[in-house]
Structures are given as C-alpha cells and as structure tokens.
C-alpha positions in Angstrom: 99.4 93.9 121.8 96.8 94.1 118.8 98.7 93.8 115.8 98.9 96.8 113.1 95.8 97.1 110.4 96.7 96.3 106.6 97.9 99.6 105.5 98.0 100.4 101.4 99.6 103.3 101.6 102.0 103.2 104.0 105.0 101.2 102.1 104.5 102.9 98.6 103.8 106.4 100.5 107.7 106.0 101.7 108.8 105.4 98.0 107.2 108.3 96.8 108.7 110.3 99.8 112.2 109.6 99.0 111.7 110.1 95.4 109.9 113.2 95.3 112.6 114.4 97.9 115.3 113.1 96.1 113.8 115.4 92.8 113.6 118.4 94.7 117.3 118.8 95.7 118.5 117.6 92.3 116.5 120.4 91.0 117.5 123.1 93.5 120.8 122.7 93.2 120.9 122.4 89.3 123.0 124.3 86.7 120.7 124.2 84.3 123.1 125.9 82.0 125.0 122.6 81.5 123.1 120.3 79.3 124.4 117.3 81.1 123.4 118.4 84.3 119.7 119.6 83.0 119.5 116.3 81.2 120.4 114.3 84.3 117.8 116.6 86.5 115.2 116.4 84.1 115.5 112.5 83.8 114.9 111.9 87.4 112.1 114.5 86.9 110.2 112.4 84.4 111.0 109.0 86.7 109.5 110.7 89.8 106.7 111.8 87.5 105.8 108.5 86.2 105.6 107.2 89.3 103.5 109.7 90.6 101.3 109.7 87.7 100.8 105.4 88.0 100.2 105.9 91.7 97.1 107.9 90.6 95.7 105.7 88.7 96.8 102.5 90.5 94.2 104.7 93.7 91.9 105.4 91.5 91.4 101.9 89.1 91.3 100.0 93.0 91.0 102.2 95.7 88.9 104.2 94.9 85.7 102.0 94.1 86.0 100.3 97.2 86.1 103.7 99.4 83.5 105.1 97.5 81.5 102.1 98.3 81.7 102.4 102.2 83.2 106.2 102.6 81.4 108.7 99.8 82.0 111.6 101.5 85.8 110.6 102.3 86.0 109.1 98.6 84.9 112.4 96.9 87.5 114.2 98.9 90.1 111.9 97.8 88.9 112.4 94.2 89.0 116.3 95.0 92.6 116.0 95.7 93.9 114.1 92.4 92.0 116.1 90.6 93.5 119.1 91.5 97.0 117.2 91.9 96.5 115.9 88.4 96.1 119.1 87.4 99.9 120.3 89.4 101.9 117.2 87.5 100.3 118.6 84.1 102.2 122.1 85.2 105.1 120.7 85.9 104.8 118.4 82.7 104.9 121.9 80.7 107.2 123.9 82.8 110.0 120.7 82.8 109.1 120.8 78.4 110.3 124.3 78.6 113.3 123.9 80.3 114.4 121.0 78.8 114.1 123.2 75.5 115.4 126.8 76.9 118.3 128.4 75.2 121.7 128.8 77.8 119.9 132.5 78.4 116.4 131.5 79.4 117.5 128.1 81.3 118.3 129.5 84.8 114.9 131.4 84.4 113.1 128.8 83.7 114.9 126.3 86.0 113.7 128.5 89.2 110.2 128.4 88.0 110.7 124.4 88.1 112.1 124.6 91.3 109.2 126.9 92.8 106.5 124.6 91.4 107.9 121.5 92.2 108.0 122.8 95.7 104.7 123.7 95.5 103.5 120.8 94.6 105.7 118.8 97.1 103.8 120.8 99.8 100.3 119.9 98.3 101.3 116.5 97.8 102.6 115.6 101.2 99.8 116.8 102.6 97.3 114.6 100.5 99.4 111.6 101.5 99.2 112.0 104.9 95.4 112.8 104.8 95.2 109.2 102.8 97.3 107.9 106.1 95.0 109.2 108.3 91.5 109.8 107.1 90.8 107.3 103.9 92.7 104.8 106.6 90.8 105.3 109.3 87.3 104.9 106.5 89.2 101.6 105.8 89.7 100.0 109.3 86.3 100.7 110.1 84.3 99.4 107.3 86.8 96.3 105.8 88.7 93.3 107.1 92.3 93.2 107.1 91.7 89.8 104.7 89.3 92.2 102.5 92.2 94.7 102.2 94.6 92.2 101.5 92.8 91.4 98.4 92.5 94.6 97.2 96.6 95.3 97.4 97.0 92.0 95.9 94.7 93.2 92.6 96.9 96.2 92.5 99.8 95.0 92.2 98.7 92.0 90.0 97.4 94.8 87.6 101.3 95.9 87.0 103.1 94.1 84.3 106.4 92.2 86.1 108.7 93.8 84.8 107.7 97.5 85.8 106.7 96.1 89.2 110.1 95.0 89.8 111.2 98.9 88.8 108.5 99.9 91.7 110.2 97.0 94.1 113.6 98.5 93.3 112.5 102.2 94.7 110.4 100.3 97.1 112.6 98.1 99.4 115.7 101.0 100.1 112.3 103.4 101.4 111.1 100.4 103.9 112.7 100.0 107.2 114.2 96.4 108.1 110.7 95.0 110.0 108.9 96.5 106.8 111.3 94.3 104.4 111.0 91.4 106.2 107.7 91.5 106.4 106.7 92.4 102.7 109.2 89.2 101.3 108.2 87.2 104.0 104.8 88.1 102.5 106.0 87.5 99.1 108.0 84.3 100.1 104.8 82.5 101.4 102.5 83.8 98.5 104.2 84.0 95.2 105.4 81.4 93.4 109.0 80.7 94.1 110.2 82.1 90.6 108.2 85.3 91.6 109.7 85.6 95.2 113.3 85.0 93.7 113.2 87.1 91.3 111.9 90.4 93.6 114.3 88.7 95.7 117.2 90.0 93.3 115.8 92.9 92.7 116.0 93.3 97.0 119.8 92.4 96.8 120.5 94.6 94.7 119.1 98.0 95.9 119.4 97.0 99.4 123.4 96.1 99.0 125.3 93.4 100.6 125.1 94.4 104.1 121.1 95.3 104.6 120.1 92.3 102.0 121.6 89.6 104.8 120.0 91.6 107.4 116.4 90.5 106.1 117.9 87.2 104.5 118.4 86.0 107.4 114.9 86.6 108.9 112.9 85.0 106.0 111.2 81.8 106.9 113.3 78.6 105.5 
C-alpha cells in the first residue's frame, strides 16, 4: 500500500475546524446582555481570530513562495482567497469592537449581526480549506518531494516562537486522531531535541488527559 503524501494542511486544518466551530455555537447561543457571558464569547472570539489571522501569514510567509514557484495559476487563486478572507476577519474585527462596546439595548442587535457574519465567514472559510486540501495539494504532490515538503513545514513551524507554538500544540493534539498523534510526536520524538519533545510532550498530556495521553504514550518509540 503506497503510503500517504506529506500533507501541511491537513493537521492544522483540524485545529482550526474545531476552533472556528467551537466559536460559532458560543456565539449563537450567547446572552449578550450579560457582560460575563459577552466577555467570555468575545474572548474565544479574539483566540479563534488570532489563530486564524497567524495561519494566513504562516501560508503566505512559506507556502506561498514555494506554490507560486511551481503552481502560478493555483498560487494566485490561493492569494485570491486570503485576500478576500482577510478582508471577512477585518469585518468581524469591527462588528466583535461593537459588541463588545454596545449598551444592554443595542447588544442583542448587534450580537445577531456577529452571529450572521461569523457564519458567513465560516461558510467561505471551509470552503477555502478544503480547496487547499484538494487543489494546492494536489499542485504540491505533483511538483515536490515528500522530503522537500518536510522542509518547508519544518521552517514554519521553526518561524513560531516556543512558547506560542506550544499554545498552537495545545489546540492541535485534542483535533488529531490517535494514528495522527502518534505520528506527529513520534515525528517530534526522533527530530527535536529531547527538551523540545518533552516539553510538547506536556503540553500533549495535558489537553489530551490521562486516558488518550497513554494511548499514544505507549506507541512512541523507546
């Protein structure tokens, strides 16, 4: 059986998945009346839209030179879409500002045009993921080696200071399935330097829990 292409969007694709889904029924079923429940919303809002926001230019600082380089016509699509993307997140930059300063009487208002944009945009954006999945893969696999790709998720993720790549990791590991951990700390195991691997190690344990942490523990090479 021929085994699976590098993918660099698969994993991270997950993570946003689960965040942005995880935003969108916070915010539909806010009272935005109650100031602890908008500040609560609104804080996961501005997590998932930091994320988001790094992801773009994570794509676009090492992605994209390498696609434009052997796929223009499949890089200036891609560039097409965060453009117009970029232009969504500053939206719902300005409509989240506006809620998180409405009066009691204007805060339900403006928490349902949140909601609609944000689902909106959740529309748009899973559709641009899955076009990265498919078509900027498939430009990829036919023009780079699996090696080649490699190098180019390893200076990705080197360009991310430790400490916020371990708050990436933490979002990261819970979106993976079990073969998907494994593989990516079995990755990291054999690569990193041991106080790198123990230290995204923690950072496993404790988002995965008890229970799924000995799961892949107990598959990672000696």
């Amino acid at each position: 059986m021929t085994a699976p292409r590098v993918d660099l969007f698969a994993v991270i694709h997950k993570m946003l998945r689960v965040s942005i889904f995880d935003t969108a029924a916070l915010i539909a079923r806010a009272d935005f009346t109650d100031p602890t429940e908008r500040r609560a919303t609104l804080d996961k809002f501005d997590e998932t839209f930091a994320f988001l926001t790094e992801h773009h230019q994570h794509e676009d600082l090492h992605v994209m030179p390498v696609l434009t380089a052997v796929a223009p016509d499949v890089a200036q699509g891609m560039e097409t879409d965060h453009s117009d993307l970029d232009r969504s997140l500053e939206n719902l930059e300005r409509v989240a500002a506006s809620v998180r300063q409405a009066d009691a009487g204007a805060a339900l208002r403006l928490g349902a045009e949140l909601h609609l944009a944000f689902s909106v945009f959740l529309g748009d954006y899973l559709k641009h993921m899955a076009s990265e999945e498919v078509g900027v893969n498939a430009a990829l696999w036919e023009h780079l080696s699996d090696d080649a790709l490699v190098g180019v998720r390893a200076k990705l993720q080197g360009a991310i200071p430790p400490a916020r790549f371990a708050e990436w990791f933490a979002y990261m590991v819970p979106a993976m399935n079990v073969q998907e951990r494994i593989g990516v700390l079995t990755g990291i195991k054999l690569n990193a330097p041991p106080a790198a691997f123990e230290a995204l190690g923690d950072v496993a344990r404790s988002a995965l829990g008890k229970e799924r942490w000995s799961q892949v523990e107990s598959s990672l090479p000696g």
